[in-house]
C-alpha positions in Angstrom: -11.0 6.8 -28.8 -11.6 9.0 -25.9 -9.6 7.6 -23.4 -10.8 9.9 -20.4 -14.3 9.0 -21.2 -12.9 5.3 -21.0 -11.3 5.5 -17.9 -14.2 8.0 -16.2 -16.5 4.9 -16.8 -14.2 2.2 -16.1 -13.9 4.2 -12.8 -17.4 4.3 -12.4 -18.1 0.8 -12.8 -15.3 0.0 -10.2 -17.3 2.1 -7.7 -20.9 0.5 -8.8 -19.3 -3.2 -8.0 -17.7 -2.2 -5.0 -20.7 -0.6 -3.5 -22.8 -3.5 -4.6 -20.9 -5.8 -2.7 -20.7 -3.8 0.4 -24.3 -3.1 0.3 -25.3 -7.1 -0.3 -23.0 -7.5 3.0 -24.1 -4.8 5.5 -24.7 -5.4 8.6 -28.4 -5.1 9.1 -28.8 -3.8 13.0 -26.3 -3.4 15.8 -23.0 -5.1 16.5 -20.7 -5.8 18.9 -17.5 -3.8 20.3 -17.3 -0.4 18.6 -19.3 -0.9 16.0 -22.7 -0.5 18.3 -21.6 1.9 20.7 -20.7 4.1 17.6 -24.2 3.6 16.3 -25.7 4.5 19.5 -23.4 7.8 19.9 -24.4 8.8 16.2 -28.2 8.0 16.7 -28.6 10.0 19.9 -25.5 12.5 19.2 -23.7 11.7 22.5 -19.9 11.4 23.1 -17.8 7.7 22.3 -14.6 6.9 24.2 -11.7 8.9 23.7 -10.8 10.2 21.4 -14.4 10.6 20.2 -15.5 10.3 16.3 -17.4 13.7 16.2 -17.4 13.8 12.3 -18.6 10.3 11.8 -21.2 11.0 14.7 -22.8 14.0 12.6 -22.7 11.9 9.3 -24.1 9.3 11.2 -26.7 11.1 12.5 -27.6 12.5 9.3 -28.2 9.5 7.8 -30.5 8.2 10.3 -32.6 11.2 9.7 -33.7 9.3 6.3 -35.0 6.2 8.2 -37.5 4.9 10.7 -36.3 4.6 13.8 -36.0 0.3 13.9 -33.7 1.2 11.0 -31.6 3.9 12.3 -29.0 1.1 13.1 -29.0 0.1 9.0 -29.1 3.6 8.1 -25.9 4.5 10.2 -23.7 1.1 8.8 -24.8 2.8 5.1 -21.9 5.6 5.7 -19.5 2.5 5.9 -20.7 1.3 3.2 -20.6 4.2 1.2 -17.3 5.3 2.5 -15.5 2.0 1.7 -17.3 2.2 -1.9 -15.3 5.7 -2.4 -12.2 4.3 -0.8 -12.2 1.1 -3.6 -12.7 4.3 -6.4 -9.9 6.5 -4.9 -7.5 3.0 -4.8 -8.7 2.3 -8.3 -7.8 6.0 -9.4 -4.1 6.4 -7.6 -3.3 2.9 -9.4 -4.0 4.2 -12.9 -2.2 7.2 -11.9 1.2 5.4 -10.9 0.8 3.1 -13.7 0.6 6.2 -16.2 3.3 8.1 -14.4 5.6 5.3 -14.4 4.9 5.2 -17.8 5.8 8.6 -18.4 2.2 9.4 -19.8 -0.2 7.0 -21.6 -0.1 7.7 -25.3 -0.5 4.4 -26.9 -3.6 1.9 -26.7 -1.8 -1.0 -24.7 -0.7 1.8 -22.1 -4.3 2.8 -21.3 -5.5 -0.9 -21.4 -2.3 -1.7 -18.7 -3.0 1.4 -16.6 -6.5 0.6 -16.5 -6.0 -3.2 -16.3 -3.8 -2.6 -12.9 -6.6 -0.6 -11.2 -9.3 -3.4 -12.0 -7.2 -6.3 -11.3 -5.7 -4.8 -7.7 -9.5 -4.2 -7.3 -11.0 -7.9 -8.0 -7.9 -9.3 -5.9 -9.6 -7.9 -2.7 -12.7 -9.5 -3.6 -11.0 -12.8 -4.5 -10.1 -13.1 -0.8 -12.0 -16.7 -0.8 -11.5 -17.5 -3.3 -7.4 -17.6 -3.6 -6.0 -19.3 -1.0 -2.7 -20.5 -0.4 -0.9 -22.1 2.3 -3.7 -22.5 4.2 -4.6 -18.9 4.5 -6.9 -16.7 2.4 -5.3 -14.1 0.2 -5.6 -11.5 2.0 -3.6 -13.2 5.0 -1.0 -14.3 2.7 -0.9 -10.3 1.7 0.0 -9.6 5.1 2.0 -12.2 5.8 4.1 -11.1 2.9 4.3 -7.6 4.2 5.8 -8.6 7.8 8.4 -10.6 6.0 9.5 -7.9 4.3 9.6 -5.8 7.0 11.8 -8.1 8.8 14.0 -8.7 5.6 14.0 -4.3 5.8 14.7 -4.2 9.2 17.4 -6.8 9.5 19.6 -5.3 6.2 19.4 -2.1 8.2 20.9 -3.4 10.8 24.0 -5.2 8.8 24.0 -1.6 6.9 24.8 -0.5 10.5 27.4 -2.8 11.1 29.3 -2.5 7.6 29.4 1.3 7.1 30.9 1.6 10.9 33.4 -0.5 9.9 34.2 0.6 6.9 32.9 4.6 6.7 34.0 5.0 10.5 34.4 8.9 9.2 31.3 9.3 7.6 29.4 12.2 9.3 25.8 10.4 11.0 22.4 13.1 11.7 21.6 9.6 13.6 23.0 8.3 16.8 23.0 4.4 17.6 22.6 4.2 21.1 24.8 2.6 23.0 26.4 0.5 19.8 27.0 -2.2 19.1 25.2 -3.5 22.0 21.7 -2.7 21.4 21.5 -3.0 17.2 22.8 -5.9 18.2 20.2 -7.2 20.4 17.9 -5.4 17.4 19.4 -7.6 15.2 19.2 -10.7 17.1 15.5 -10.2 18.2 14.5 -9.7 14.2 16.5 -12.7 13.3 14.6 -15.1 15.7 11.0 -13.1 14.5 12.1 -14.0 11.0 13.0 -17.9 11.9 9.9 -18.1 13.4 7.9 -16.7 10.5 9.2 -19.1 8.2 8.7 -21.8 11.0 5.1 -21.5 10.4 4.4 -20.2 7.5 6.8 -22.2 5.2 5.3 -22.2 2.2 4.7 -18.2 1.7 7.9 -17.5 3.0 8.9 -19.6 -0.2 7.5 -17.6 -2.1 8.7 -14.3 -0.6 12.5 -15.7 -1.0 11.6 -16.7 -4.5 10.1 -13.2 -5.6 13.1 -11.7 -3.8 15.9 -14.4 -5.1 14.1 -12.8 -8.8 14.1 -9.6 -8.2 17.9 -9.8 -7.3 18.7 -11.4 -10.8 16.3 -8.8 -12.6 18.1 -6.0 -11.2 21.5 -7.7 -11.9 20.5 -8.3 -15.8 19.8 -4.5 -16.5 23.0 -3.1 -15.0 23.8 -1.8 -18.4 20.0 -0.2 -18.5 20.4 1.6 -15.0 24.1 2.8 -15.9 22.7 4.6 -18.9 19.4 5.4 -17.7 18.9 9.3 -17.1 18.0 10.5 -13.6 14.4 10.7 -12.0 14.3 14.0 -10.5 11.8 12.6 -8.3 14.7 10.5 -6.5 18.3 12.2 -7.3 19.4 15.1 -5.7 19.4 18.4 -7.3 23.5 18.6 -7.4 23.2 15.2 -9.2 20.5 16.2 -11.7 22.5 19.2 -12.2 25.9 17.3 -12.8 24.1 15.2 -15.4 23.0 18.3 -17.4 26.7 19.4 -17.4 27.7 16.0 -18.8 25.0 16.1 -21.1 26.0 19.5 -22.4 29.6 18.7 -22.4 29.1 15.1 -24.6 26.5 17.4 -26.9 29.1 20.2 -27.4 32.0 17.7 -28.6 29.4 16.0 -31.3 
C-alpha cells in the first residue's frame, strides 16, 4: 500500500472537515471588540490599535476585493476561516510526525494506522467540545483545567527541588541565583500551594483525575526501571559526553565478546 498517498489524503480530508465546520459557523457581518474594528481597518486599509495587524489588514483587504461591498464584513471573517482550516492540517501533520518519530519510523501497517489514528482523533476531540463534558465543564475547559494543574504540580516540585539540592548539593555550582533565599521561594511556594488547594476546591472532580493520571504514570515509570536502565540513549536528550561514554561502553562490552 502507498502509505504517503494514505496519509496525503487522510490529511486532506482532515482539512476539508475542519474547513467545513468553520465555514457552517462564520460569522456573517461585524462583531464586537476586535473582531469589527479589525474588519473595518482591513476594508478601508487604515491603522488598528497598537501594535497594528498590517499583514492581516492586506489579506483582509484582498479578500474583500472578491465581494460586494454589504459582504465585505463575510469576505474578511473568510481568512479566519481559512487560516484556522490550515492550522487544524498543520496540528494534524506535527501529530503524525511525533507519533512516527517516536516510533522510530513507521514501517509496519499498525504503525501508520496509530500515527494516523492520533492525528484524527486529537482532531475530532476539538470538535467534541459539546459533546464531552465532565465535571460540569465542556472538554475543552477540562483541557485547560488540566493544564494549570499541572503547572502548579511543575511549579511547586521546582520549588522543593530548590529546597533539597541546597541542602543537600550546598556545593553545587548554580548559572541561577535565588533571590533573597529562602524567603521568597518560600513565599513562591506558599502562594502556589494555596492556588493548588483552591483549584482542587472547585474543581474536585478533574483534579481527581489529574492525581489519578499522575498517581499512574508514577507506577508506569516505576514498572520499567529495568527497560530505562538498559535502554540506549536519545541523542535528542543526553549530552554529547554521555552519548559518547555509551559508545565507549558499547565498544568495550563488543571487544570482550
Amino acid at each position: 500500500m502507498n502509505w504517503k498517498r494514505v496519509h496525503q489524503i487522510v490529511a486532506g480530508l482532515v482539512f476539508l472537515v475542519a474547513l467545513g465546520v468553520y465555514f457552517t459557523t462564520v460569522a456573517p457581518t461585524a462583531s464586537f471588540w476586535d473582531c469589527g474594528e479589525f474588519i473595518a481597518i482591513a476594508y478601508k486599509l487604515e491603522v488598528s490599535h497598537p501594535p497594528g495587524a498590517p499583514f492581516y489588514m492586506l489579506i483582509g483587504r484582498l479578500f474583500s476585493m472578491f465581494a460586494a461591498p454589504e459582504n465585505a464584513a463575510f469576505a474578511i471573517n473568510l481568512v479566519s476561516v481559512l487560516s484556522s482550516a490550515l492550522t487544524v492540517l498543520l496540528t494534524h501533520l506535527i501529530v503524525v510526525q511525533l507519533v512516527e518519530r517516536w516510533q522510530g519510523g513507521a514501517k509496519e501497517t499498525w504503525q501508520h494506522l496509530a500515527a494516523l489514528a492520533g492525528g484524527v482523533v486529537g482532531i475530532a476531540a476539538i470538535y467534541s467540545d459539546q459533546l464531552i463534558q465532565f465535571g460540569g465543564q465542556t472538554l475543552t475547559a477540562n483541557i485547560v483545567t488540566m493544564s494549570v494543574f499541572g503547572a502548579i504540580v511543575m511549579y511547586i516540585t521546582s520549588m522543593l527541588s530548590l529546597f533539597k539540592l541546597r541542602r543537600s548539593e550546598p556545593g553545587m555550582e548554580r548559572p541561577f541565583k535565588a533571590p533573597f533565599y529562602p524567603w521568597f521561594p518560600l513565599f513562591a511556594l506558599l502562594g502556589a500551594l494555596i492556588c493548588l488547594g483552591t483549584m482542587v476546591y472547585y474543581n474536585l472532580a478533574v483534579a481527581g483525575v489529574f492525581f489519578g493520571m499522575l498517581a499512574l504514570g508514577y507506577i508506569v515509570f516505576i514498572a520499567v526501571k529495568r527497560e530505562r536502565e538498559t535502554a540506549p540513549l536519545d541523542e535528542m536528550l543526553e549530552s554529547a559526553e554521555e552519548m559518547q561514554l555509551e559508545r565507549q561502553l558499547a565498544a568495550k562490552a563488543k571487544a570482550k565478546a
